[in-house]
MIDOSE-1310 file (N, C-alpha, C; in nm, 2 decimals, decimal comma, always signed):
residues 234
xxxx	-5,67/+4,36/-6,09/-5,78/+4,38/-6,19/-5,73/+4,33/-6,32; -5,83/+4,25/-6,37/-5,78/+4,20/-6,53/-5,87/+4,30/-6,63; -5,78/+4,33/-6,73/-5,86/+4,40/-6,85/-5,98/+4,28/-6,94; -5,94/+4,17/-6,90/-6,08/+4,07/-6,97/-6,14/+4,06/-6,89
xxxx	-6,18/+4,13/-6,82/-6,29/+4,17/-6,66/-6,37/+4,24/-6,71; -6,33/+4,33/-6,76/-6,37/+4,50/-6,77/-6,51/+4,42/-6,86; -6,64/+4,50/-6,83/-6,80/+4,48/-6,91/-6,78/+4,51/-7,05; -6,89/+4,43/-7,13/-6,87/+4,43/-7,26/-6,88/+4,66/-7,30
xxxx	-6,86/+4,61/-7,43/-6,82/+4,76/-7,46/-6,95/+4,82/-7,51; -6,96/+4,94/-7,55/-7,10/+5,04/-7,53/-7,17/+4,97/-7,64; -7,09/+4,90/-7,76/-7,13/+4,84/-7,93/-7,07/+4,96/-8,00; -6,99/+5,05/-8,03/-7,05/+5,18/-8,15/-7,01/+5,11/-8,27
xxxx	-7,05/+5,20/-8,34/-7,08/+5,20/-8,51/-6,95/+5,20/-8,53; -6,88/+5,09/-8,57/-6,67/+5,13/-8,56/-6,69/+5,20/-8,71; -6,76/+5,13/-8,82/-6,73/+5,18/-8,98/-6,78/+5,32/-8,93; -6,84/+5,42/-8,84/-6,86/+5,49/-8,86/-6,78/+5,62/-8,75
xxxx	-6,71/+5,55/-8,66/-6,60/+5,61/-8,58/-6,48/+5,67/-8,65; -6,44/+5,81/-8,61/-6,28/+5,84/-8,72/-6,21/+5,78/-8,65; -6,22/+5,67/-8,57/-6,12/+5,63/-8,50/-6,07/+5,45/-8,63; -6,18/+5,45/-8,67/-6,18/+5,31/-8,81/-6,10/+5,32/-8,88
xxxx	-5,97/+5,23/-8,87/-5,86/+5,22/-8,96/-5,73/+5,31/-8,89; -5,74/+5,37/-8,79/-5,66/+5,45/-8,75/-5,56/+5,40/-8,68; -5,41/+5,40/-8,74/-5,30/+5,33/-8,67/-5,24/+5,43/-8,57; -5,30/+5,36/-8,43/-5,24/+5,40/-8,35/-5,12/+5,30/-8,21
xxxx	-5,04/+5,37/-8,20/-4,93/+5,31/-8,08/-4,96/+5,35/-7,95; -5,02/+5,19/-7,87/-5,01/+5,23/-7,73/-4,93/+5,19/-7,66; -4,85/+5,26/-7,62/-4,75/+5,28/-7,47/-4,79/+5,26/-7,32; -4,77/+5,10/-7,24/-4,84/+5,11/-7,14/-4,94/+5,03/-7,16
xxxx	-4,96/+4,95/-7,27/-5,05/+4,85/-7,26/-5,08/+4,75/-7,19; -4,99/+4,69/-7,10/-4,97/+4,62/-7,01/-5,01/+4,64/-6,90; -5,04/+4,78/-6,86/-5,16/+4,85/-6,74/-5,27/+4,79/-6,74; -5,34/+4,84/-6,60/-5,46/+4,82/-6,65/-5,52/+4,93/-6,71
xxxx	-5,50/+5,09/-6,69/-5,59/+5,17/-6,76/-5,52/+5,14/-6,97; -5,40/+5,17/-7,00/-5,34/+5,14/-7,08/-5,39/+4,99/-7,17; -5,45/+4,87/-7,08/-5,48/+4,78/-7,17/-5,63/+4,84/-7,18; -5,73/+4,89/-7,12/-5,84/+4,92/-7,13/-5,81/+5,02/-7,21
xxxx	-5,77/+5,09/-7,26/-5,77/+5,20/-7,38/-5,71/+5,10/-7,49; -5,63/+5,05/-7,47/-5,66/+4,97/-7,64/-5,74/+4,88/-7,68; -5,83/+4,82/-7,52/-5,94/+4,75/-7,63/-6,05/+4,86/-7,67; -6,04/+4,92/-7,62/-6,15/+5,07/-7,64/-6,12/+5,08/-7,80
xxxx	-6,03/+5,11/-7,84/-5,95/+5,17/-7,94/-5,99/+5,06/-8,05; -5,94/+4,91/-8,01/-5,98/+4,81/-8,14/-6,11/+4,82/-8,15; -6,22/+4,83/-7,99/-6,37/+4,83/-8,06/-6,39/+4,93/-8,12; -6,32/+5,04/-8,17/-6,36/+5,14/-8,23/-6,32/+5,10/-8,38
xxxx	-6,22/+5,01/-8,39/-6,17/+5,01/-8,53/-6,02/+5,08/-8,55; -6,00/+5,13/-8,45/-5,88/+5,14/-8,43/-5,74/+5,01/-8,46; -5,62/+5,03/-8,56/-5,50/+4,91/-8,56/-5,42/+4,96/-8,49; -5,37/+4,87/-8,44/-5,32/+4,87/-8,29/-5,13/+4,85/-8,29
xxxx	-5,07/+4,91/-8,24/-4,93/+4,83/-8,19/-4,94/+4,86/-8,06; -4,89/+4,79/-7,97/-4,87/+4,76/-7,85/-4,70/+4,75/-7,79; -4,71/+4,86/-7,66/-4,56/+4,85/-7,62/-4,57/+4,82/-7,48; -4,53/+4,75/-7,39/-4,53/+4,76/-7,21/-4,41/+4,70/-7,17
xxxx	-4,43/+4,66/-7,04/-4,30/+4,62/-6,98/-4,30/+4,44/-6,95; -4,40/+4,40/-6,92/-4,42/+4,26/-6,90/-4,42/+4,16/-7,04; -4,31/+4,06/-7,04/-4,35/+4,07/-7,18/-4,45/+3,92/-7,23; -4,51/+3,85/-7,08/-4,64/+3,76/-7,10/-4,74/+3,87/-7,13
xxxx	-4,78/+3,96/-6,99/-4,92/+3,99/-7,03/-4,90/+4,10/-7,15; -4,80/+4,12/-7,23/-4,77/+4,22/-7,34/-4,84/+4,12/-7,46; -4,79/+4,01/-7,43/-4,82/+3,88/-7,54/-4,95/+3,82/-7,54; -5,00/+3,80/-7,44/-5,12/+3,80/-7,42/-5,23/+3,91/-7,50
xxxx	-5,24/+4,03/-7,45/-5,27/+4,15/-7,55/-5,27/+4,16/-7,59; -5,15/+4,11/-7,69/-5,17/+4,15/-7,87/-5,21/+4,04/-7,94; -5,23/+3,97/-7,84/-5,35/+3,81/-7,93/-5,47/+3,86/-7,90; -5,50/+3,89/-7,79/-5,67/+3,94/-7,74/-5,70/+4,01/-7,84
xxxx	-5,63/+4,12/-7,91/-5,65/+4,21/-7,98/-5,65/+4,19/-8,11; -5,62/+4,07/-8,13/-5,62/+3,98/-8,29/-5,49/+3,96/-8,34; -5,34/+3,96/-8,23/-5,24/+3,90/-8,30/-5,22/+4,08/-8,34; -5,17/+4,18/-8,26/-5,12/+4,30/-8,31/-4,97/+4,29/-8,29
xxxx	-4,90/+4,37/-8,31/-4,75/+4,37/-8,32/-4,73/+4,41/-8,17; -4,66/+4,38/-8,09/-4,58/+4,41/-7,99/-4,43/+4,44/-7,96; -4,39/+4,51/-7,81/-4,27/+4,55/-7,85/-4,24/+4,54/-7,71; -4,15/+4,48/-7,62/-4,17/+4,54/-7,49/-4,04/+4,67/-7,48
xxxx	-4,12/+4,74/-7,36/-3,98/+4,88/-7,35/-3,92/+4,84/-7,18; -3,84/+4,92/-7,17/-3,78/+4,95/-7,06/-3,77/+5,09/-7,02; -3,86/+5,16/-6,90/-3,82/+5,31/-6,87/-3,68/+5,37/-6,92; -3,55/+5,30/-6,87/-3,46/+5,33/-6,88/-3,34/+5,33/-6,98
xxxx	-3,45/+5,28/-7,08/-3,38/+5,28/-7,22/-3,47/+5,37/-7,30; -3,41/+5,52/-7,30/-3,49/+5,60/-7,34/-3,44/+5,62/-7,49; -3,31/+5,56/-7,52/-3,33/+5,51/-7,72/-3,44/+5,48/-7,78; -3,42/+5,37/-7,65/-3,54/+5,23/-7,70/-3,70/+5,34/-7,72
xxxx	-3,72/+5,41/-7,62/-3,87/+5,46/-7,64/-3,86/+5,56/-7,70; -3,79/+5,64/-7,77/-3,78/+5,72/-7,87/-3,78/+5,64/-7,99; -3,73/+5,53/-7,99/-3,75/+5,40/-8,11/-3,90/+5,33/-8,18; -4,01/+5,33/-8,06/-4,09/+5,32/-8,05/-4,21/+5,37/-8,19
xxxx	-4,21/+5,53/-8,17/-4,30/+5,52/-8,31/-4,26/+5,50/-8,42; -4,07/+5,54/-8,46/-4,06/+5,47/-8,59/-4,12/+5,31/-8,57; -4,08/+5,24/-8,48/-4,07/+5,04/-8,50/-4,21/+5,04/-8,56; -4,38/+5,12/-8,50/-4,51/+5,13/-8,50/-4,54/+5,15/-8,63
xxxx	-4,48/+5,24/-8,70/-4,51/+5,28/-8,82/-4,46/+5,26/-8,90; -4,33/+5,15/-8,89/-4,29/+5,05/-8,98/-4,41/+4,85/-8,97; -4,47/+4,86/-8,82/-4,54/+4,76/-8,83/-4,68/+4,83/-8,91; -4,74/+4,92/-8,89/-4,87/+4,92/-8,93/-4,85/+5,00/-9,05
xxxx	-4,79/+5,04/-9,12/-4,78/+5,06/-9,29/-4,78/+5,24/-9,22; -4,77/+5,28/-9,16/-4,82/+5,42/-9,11/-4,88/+5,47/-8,96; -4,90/+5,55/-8,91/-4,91/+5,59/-8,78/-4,99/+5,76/-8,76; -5,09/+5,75/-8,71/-5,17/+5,86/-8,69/-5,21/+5,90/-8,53
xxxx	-5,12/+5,84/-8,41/-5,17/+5,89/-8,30/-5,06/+5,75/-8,21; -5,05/+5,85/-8,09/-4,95/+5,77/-8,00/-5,02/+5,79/-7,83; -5,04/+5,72/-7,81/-5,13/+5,68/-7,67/-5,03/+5,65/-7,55; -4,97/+5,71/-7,42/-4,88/+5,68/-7,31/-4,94/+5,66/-7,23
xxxx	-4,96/+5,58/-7,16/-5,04/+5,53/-7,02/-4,93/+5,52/-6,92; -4,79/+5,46/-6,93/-4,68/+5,45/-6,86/-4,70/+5,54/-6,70; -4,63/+5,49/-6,65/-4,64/+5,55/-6,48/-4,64/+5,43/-6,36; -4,59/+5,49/-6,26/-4,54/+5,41/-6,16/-4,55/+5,52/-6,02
xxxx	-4,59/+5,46/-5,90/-4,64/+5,56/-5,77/-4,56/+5,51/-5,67; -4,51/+5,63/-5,59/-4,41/+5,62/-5,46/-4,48/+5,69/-5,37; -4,51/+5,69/-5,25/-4,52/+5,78/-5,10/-4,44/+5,78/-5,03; -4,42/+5,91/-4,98/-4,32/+5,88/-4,88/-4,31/+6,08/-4,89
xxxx	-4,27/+6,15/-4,71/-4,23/+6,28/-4,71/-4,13/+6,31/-4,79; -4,10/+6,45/-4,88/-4,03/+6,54/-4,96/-3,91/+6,49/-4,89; -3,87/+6,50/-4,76/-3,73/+6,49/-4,69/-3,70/+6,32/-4,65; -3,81/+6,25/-4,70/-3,76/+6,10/-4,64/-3,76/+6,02/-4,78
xxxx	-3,82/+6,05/-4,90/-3,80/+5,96/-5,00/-3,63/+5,92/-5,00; -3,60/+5,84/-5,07/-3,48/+5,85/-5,10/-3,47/+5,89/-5,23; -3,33/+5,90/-5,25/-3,30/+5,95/-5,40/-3,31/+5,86/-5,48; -3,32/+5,72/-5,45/-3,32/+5,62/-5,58/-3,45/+5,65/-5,61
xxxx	-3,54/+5,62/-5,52/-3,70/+5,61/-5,54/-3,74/+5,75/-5,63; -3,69/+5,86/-5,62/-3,73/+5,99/-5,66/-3,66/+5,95/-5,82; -3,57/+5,92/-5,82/-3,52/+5,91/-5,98/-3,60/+5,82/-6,06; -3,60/+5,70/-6,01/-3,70/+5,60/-6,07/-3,83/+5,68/-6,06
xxxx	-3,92/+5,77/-6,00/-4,00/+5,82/-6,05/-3,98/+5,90/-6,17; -3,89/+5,96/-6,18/-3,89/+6,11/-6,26/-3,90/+6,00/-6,37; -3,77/+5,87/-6,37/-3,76/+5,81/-6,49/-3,86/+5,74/-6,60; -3,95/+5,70/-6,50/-4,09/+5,65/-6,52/-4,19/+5,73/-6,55
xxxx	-4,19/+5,82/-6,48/-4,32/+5,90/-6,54/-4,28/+6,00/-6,62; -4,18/+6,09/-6,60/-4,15/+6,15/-6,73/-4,10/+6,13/-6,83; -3,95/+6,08/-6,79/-3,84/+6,08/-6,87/-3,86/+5,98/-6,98; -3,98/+5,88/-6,96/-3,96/+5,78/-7,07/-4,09/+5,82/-7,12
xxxx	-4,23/+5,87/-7,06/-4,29/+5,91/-7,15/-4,25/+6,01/-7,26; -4,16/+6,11/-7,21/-4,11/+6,24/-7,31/-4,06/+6,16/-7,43; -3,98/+6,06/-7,36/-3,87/+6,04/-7,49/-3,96/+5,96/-7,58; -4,07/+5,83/-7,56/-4,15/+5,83/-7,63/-4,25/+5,95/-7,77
xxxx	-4,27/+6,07/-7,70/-4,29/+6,16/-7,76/-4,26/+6,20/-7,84; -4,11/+6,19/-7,81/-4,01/+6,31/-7,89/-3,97/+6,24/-8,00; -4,00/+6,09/-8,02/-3,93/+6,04/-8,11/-4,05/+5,99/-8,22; -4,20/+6,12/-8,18/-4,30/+6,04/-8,26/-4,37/+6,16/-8,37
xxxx	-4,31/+6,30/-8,38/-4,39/+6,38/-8,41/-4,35/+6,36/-8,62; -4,21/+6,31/-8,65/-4,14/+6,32/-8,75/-4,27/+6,16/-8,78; -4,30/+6,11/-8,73/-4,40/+5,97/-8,76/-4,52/+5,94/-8,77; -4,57/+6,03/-8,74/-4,72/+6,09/-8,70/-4,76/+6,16/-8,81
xxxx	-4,89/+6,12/-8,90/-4,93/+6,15/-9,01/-4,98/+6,33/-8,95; -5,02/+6,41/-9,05/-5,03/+6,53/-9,00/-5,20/+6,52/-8,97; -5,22/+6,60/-8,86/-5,40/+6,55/-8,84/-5,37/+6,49/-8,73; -5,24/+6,39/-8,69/-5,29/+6,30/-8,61/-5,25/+6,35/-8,46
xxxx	-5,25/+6,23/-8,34/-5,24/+6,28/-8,24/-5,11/+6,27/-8,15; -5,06/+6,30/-8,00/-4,97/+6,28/-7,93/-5,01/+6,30/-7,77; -5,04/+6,18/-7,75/-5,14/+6,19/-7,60/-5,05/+6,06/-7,48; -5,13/+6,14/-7,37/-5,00/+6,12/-7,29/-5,12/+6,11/-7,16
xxxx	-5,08/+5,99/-7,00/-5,15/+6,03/-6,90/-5,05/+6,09/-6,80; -5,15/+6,22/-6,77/-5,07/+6,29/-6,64/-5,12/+6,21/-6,52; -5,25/+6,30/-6,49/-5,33/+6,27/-6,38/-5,43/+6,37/-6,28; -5,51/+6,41/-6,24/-5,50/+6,51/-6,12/-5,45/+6,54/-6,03
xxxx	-5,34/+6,42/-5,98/-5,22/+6,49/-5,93/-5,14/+6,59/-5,96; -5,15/+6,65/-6,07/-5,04/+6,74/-6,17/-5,14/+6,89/-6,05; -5,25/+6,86/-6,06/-5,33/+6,97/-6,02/-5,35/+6,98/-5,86; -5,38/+6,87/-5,77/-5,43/+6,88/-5,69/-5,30/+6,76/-5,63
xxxx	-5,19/+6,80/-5,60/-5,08/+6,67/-5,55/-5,12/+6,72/-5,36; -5,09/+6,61/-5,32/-5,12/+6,56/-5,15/-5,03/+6,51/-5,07; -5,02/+6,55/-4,97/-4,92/+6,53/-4,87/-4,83/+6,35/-4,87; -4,73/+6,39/-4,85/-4,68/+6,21/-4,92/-4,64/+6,23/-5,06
xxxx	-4,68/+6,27/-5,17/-4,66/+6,26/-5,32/-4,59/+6,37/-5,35; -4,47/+6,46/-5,32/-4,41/+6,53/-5,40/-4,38/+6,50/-5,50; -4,33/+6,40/-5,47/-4,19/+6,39/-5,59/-4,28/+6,30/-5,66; -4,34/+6,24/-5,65/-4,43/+6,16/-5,77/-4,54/+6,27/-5,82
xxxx	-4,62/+6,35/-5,76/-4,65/+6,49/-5,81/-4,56/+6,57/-5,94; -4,47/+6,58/-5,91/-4,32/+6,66/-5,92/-4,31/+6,61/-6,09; -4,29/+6,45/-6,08/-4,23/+6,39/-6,19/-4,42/+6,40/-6,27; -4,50/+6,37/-6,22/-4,62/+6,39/-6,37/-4,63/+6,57/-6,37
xxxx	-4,63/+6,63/-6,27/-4,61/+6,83/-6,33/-4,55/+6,79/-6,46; -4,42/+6,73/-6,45/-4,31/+6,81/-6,52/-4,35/+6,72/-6,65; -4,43/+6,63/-6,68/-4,46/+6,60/-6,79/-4,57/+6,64/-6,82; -4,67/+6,72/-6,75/-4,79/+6,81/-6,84/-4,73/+6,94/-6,86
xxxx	-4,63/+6,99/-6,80/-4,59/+7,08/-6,85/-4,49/+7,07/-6,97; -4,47/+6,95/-7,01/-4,35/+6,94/-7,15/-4,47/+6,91/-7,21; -4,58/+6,84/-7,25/-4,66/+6,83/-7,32/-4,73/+6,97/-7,39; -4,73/+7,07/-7,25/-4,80/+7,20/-7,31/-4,73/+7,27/-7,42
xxxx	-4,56/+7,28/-7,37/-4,47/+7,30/-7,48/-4,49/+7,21/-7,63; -4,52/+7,10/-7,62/-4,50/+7,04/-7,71/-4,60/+7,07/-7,83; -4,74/+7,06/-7,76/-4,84/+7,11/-7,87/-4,84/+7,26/-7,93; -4,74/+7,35/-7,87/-4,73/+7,48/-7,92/-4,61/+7,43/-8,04
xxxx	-4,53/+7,35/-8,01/-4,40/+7,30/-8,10/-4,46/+7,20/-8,23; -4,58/+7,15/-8,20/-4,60/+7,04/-8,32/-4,73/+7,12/-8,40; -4,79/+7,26/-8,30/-4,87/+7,27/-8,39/-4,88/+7,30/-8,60; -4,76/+7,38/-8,60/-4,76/+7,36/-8,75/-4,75/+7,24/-8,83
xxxx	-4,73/+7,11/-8,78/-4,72/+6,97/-8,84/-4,92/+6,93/-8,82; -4,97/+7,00/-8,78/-5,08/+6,98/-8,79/-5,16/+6,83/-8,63; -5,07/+6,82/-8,56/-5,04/+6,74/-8,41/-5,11/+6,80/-8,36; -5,21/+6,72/-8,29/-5,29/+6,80/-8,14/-5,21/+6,65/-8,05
xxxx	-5,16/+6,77/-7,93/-5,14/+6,72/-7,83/-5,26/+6,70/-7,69; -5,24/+6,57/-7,64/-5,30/+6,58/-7,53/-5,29/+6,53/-7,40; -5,33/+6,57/-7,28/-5,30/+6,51/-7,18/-5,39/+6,52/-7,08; -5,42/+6,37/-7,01/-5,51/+6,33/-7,01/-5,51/+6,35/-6,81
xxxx	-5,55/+6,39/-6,75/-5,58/+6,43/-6,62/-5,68/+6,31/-6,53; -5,71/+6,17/-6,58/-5,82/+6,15/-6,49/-5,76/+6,13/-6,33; -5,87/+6,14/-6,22/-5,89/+6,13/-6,08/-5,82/+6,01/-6,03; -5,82/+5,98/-5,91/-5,79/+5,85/-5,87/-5,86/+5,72/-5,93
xxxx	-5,84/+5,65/-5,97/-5,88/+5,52/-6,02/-5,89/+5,40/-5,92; -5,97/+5,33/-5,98/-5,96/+5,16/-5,86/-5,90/+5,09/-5,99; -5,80/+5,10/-6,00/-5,69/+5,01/-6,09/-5,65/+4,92/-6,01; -5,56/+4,95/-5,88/-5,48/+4,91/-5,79/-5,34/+5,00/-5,83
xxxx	-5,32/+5,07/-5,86/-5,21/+5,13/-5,91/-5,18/+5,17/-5,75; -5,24/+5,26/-5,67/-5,19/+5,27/-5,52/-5,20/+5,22/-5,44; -5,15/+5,09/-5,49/-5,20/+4,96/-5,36/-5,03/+4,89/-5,40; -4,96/+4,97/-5,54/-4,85/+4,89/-5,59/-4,73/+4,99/-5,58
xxxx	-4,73/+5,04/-5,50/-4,63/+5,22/-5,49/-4,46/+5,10/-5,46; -4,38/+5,14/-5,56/-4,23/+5,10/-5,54/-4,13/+5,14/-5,41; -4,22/+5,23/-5,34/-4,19/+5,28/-5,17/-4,33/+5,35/-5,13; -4,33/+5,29/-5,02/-4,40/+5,39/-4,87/-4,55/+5,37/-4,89
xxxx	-4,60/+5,38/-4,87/-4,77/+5,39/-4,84/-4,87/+5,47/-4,88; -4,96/+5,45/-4,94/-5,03/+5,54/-5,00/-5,12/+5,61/-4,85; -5,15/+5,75/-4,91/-5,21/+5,84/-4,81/-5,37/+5,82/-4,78; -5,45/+5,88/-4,72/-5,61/+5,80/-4,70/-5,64/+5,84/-4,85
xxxx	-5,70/+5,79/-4,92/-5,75/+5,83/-5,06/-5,92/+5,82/-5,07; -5,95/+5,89/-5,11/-6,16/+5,86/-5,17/-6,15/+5,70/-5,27; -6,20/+5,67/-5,25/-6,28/+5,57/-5,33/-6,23/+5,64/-5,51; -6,17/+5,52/-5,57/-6,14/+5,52/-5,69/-6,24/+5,51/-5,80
xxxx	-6,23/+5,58/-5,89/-6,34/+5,61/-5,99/-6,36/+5,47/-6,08; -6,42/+5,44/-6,15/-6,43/+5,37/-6,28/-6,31/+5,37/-6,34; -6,22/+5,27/-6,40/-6,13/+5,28/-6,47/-6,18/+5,25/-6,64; -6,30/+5,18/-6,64/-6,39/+5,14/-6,75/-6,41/+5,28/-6,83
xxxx	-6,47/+5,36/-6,74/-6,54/+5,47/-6,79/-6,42/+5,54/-6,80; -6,32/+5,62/-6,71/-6,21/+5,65/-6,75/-6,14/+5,59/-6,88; -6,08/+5,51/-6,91/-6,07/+5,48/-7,06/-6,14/+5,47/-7,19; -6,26/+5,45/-7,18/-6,36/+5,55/-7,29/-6,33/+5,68/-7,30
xxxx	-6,35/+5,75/-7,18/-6,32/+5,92/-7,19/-6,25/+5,96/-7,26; -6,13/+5,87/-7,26/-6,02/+5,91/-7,29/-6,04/+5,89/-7,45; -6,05/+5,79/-7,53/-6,08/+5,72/-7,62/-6,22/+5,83/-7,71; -6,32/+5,88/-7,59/-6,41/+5,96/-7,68/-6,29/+6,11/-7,71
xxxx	-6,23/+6,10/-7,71/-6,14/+6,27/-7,67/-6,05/+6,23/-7,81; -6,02/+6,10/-7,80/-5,92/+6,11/-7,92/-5,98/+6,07/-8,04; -6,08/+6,02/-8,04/-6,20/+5,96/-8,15/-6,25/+6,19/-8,20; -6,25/+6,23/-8,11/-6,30/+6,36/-8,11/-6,18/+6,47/-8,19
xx	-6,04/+6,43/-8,22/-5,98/+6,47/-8,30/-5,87/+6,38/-8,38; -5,95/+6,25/-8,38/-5,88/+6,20/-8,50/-5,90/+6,25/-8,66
């Protein structure tokens, strides 16, 4: 799936969106739900910095987007993603909200994964979205936001997915701490739960096989959602 696929956008009023003018950093732009939330974001009037792992389609994206600043990360340089919202808010003059799309999917039984596969989860979906986080609340104008995707795995995980279950829990549950921790900076945290998606994201698991799954939702509409939620407390 290409993000210059995705149908033209609903039109809104951007001069009249709080989202107009609002410097935000997306994390995971190089997804597909992650590049669909930043064009969401620029039709809204949203300025953009851009971080992912690929660094063509990273480059590509931040021209689509009008030539925005890019940065690529590495999971396992969790300096590096704690680095992230200062680099953002030295490119855009300032910084009001940090967007993580980041994530990567394994199957396989609790007793047959192996341990590399399970680490590379935890590192991917938690460990480098956290550290992204943690390195953004001292950067983040007060008002603004700290949003993050779990999933409804966090809620409803399925035979096959522990440990990829396991690794998004443990980052909706640091998130919940977090917004109790940033609330006097004036930070709403958030985290974002959508369903299965027709991304392809479970068609690209780093081990084992995905389980029978339903039919994947809109990813289109999914990333509006998301985009009306943060437009709703910018």
């Amino acid at each position: 799936m290409d993000v210059r696929d995705a149908p033209p956008a609903r039109g809104p009023d951007t001069a009249g969106s709080p989202l107009a003018g609002a410097r935000v950093l997306v994390v995971g732009a190089t997804g597909v739900l992650g590049g669909l939330a930043a064009r969401e974001l620029a039709e809204r009037g949203a300025v953009l910095a851009l971080a992912g792992r690929a660094p063509h389609v990273l480059a590509e994206r931040g021209a689509e987007l009008g030539g925005r600043p890019v940065r690529r990360i590495d999971a396992y340089d969790l300096d590096g993603c704690a680095a992230l919202a200062p680099w953002a808010r030295g490119e855009l003059g300032g910084l009001d909200g940090v967007l993580v799309t980041v994530g990567v999917a394994a199957f396989g039984r609790a007793g047959e994964l192996p341990d590399s596969v399970a680490e590379h989860l935890c590192a991917v979906n938690f460990l480098c979205p956290a550290a992204v986080l943690r390195g953004a609340p001292s950067q983040v104008a007060r008002g603004g936001f700290l949003a993050a995707v779990t999933g409804a795995v966090v809620d409803t995980p399925l035979q096959g997915m522990a440990d990829y279950a396991a690794a998004k829990a443990a980052l909706g549950c640091w998130l919940g701490v977090l917004a109790r921790e940033v609330r006097g900076r004036h930070l709403r945290v958030l985290d974002f739960r959508p369903p299965h998606l027709d991304t392809g994201f479970a068609t690209r698991p780093v081990a084992g096989r995905a389980p029978s799954l339903p039919p994947g939702g809109d990813p289109y509409e999914a990333a509006r959602s998301m985009v009306d939620r943060l437009e709703g407390v910018a």
